[in-house]
C-alpha positions as CSV (number, residue, x, y, z in Angstrom):
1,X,0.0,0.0,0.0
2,X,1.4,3.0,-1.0
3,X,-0.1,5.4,2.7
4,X,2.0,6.8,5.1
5,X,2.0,5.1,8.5
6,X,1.1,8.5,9.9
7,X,-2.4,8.0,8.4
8,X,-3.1,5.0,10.2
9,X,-2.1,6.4,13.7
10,X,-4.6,9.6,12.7
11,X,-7.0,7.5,12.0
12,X,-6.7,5.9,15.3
13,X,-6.3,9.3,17.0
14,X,-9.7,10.4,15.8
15,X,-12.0,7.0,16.2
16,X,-10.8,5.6,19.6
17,X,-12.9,8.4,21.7
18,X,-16.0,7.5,19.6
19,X,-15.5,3.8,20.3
20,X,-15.0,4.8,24.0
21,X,-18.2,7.2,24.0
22,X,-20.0,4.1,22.4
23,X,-18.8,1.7,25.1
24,X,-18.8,3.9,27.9
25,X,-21.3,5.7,27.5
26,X,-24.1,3.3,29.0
27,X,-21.7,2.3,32.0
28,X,-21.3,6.2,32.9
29,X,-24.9,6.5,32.7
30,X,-25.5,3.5,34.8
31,X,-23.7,4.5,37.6
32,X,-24.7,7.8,37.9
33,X,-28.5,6.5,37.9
34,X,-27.4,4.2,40.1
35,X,-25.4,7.2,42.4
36,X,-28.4,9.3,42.3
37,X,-31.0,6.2,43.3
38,X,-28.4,5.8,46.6
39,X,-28.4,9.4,47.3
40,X,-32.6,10.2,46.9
41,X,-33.5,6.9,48.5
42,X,-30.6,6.8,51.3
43,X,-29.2,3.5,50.1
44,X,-26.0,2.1,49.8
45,X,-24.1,1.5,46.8
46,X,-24.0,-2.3,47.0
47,X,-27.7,-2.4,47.3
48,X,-28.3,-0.3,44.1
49,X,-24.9,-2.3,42.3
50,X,-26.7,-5.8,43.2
51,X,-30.5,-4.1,42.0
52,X,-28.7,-3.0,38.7
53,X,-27.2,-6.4,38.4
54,X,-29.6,-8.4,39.0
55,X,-32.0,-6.2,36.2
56,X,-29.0,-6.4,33.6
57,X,-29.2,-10.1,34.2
58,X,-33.1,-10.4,33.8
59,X,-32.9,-7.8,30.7
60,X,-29.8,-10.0,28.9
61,X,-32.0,-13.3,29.6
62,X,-35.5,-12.0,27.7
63,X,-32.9,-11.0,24.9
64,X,-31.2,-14.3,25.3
65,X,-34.8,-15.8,25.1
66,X,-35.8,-13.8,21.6
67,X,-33.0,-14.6,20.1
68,X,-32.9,-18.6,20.8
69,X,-36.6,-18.7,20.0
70,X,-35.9,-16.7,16.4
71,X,-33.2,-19.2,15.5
72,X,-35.3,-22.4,16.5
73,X,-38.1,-20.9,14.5
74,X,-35.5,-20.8,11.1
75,X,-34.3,-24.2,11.9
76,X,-38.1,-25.6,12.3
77,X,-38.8,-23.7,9.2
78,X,-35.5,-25.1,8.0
79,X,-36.7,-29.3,8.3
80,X,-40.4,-28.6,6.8
């Protein structure tokens, strides 16, 4: 290839804080949701770290759940 190597390391220089912002992003919202809930309510932070987990874990599953059902769908659709 006939680019500089500077192009490369620019590139990287100007898409690594969007993939940060895009990974982040929800985390950082998370936990200051999760801050504010111990604040208002007078809770402490394990409590509202183990009510966020165990919602995160419940929200994954129903996905999980969509997602196996879709593909057993194809694959009875599949043997007809």
């Amino acid at each position: 290839m006939s680019d500089k190597p500077i192009a490369g390391f620019l590139t990287v220089l100007a898409v690594a804080p969007l993939c940060l912002v895009c990974a982040l992003g929800p985390a950082a919202f998370v936990a200051g949701a999760g801050g504010f809930l111990a604040w208002l309510g007078g809770f402490s932070v394990p409590l509202i770290a183990a009510a966020v987990a165990i919602v995160g874990w419940v929200a994954w599953r129903v996905f999980q759940r969509r997602r196996w059902r879709t593909r057993a769908m194809a694959w009875i659709e599949l043997q007809r």
